[in-house]
C-alpha positions as CSV (number, residue, x, y, z in Angstrom):
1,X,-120.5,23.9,54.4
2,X,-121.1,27.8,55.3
3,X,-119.8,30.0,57.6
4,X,-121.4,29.7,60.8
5,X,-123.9,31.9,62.7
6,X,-122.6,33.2,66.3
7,X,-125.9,35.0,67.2
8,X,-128.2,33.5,69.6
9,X,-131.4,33.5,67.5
10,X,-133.2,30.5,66.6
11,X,-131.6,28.1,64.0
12,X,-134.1,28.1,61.1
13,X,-135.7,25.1,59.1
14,X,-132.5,23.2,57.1
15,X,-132.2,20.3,54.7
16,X,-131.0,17.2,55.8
17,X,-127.8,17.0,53.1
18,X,-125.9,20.6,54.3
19,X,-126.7,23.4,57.6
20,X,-127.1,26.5,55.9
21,X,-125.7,28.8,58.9
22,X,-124.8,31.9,58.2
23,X,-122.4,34.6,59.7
24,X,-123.5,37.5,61.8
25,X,-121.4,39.7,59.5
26,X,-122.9,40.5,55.5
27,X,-121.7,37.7,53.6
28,X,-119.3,39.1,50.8
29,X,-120.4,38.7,46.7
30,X,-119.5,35.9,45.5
31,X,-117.3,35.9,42.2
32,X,-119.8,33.5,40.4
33,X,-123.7,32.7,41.2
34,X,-125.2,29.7,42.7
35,X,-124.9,27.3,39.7
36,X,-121.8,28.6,37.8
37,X,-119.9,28.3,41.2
38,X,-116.9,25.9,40.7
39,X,-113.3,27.4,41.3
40,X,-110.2,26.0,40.4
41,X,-107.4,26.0,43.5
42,X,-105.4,28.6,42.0
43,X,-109.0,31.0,41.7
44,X,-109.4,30.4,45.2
45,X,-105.8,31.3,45.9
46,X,-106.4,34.3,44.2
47,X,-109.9,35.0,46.3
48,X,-109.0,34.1,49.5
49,X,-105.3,35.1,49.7
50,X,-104.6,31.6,51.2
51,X,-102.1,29.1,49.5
52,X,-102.8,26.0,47.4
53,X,-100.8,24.2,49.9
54,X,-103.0,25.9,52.7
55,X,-106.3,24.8,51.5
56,X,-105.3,21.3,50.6
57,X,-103.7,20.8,54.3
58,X,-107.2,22.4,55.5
59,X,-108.8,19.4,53.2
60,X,-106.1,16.7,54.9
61,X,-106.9,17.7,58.6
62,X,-110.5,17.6,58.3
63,X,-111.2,21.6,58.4
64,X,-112.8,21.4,54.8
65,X,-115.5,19.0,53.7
66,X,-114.8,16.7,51.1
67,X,-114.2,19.4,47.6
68,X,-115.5,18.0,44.6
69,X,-113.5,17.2,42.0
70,X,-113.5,17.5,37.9
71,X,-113.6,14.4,36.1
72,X,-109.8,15.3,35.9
73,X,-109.4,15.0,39.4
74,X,-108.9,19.0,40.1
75,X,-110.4,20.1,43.1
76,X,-113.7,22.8,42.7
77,X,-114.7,24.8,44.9
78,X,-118.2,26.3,45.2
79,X,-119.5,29.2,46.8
80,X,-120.0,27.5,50.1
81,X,-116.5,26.7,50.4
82,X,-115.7,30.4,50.0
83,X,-117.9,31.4,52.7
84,X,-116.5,28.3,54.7
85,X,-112.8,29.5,54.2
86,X,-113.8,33.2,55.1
87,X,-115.2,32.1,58.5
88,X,-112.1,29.6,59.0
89,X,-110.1,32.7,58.0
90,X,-111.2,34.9,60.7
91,X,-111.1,31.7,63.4
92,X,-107.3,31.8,62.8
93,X,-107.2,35.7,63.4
94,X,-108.7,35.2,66.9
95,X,-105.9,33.0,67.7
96,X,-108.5,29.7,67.9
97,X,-106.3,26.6,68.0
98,X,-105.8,24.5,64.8
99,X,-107.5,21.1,67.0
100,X,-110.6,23.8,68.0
101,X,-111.1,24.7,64.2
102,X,-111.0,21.2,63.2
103,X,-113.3,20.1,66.1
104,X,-115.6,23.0,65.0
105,X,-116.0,21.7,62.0
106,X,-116.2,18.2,62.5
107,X,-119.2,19.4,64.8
108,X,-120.7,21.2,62.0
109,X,-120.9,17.8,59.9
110,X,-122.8,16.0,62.7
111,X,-125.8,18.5,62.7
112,X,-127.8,20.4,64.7
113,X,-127.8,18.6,67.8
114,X,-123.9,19.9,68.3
115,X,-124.9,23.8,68.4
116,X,-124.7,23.7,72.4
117,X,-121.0,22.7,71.5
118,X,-120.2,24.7,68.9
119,X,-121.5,27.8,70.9
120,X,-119.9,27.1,73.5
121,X,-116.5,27.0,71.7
122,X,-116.9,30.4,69.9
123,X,-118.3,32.0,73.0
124,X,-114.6,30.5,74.5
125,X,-113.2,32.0,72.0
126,X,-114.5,35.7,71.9
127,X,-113.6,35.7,75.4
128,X,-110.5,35.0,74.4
129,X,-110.5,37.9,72.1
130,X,-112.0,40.1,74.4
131,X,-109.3,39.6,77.0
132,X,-106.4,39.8,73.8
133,X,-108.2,43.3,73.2
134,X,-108.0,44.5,76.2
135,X,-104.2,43.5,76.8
136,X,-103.7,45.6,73.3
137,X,-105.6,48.3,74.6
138,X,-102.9,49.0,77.4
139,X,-100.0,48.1,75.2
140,X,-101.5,51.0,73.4
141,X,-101.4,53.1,76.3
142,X,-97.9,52.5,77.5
143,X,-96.8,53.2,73.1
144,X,-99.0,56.1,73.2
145,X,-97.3,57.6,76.9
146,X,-93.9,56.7,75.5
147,X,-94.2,58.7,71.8
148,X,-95.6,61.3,74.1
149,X,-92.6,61.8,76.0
150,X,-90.7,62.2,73.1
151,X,-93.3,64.5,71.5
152,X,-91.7,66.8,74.6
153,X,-88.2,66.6,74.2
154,X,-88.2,64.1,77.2
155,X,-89.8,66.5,79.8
C-alpha cells in the first residue's frame, strides 16, 4: 500500500495485486531501493519517528496491510509501507479521526471502485483543515495585537 493521490487527475492503468497511488507532494528517498527494501520495526522507528508499539497498533486496527514477516516471525517493512506511514502520518496532523483513517484504508484495499469515497473523505478533511487554519490565523492576530501592546509599554 502507498500513499494516496489527492489530486483530481485521472487514476492511471494499475495491477490487480496493489493501487500504486501516489501523493501530490514529492515522495521522499527511500533508505533502501526497490528490492533490498525490508526494514526491521526498530529501522522504521528510527525513519518514521513513530513507536514500535505505534506501528504494531496501526497493524491491529486495520490501518496497515498485512507486513510481511521473516521466517523468524519479525515484521519487514518495505518501501511501500514507508510511504504508507508518511501519508497516515500527515492524516493524524490534520486532526482526521482514528475510525476515518482506518476506513480510508480499508477503502484503499477494495480498489478502485471506492475513489468517489475516499475523495470524498479527504476533501472532508481539508475542509476541515482549511477552517482549523483559519481559526489559527485569528488566534494569531489576537497574540500578535497583545505582544504589540506590550512592545509599547501598554499604551
Amino acid at each position: 500500500m502507498t500513499v494516496m493521490q489527492t489530486t483530481t487527475a485521472a487514476p492511471t492503468e494499475q495491477s490487480d495485486s496493489a493501487p500504486a497511488e501516489i501523493c501530490s507532494a514529492p515522495p521522499r528517498r527511500h533508505p533502501r531501493p526497490e528490492g533490498q527494501d525490508r526494514y526491521t520495526i526498530s529501522e522504521v522507528v528510527a525513519f518514521t519517528g513513530l513507536t514500535a508499539h505505534t506501528l504494531r497498533w496501526y497493524e491491529r486496527i486495520g490501518l496497515m496491510s498485512h507486513i510481511d514477516r521473516s521466517h523468524t516471525g519479525q515484521r519487514r517493512y518495505t518501501n511501500r509501507d514507508l510511504d504508507w506511514l508518511d501519508f497516515v502520518t500527515k492524516l493524524r496532523l490534520t486532526g482526521m479521526p482514528v475510525a476515518d483513517m482506518v476506513r480510508y484504508a480499508e477503502l484503499v484495499r477494495e480498489g478502485e471502485t471506492t475513489y468517489p469515497e475516499r475523495r470524498e473523505l479527504l476533501e472532508q478533511t481539508r475542509r476541515d483543515v482549511v477552517s482549523r487554519i483559519a481559526e489559527l490565523h485569528d488566534t494569531l492576530s489576537v497574540l500578535d495585537r497583545k505582544i504589540s501592546f506590550y512592545e509599547t509599554g501598554g499604551s
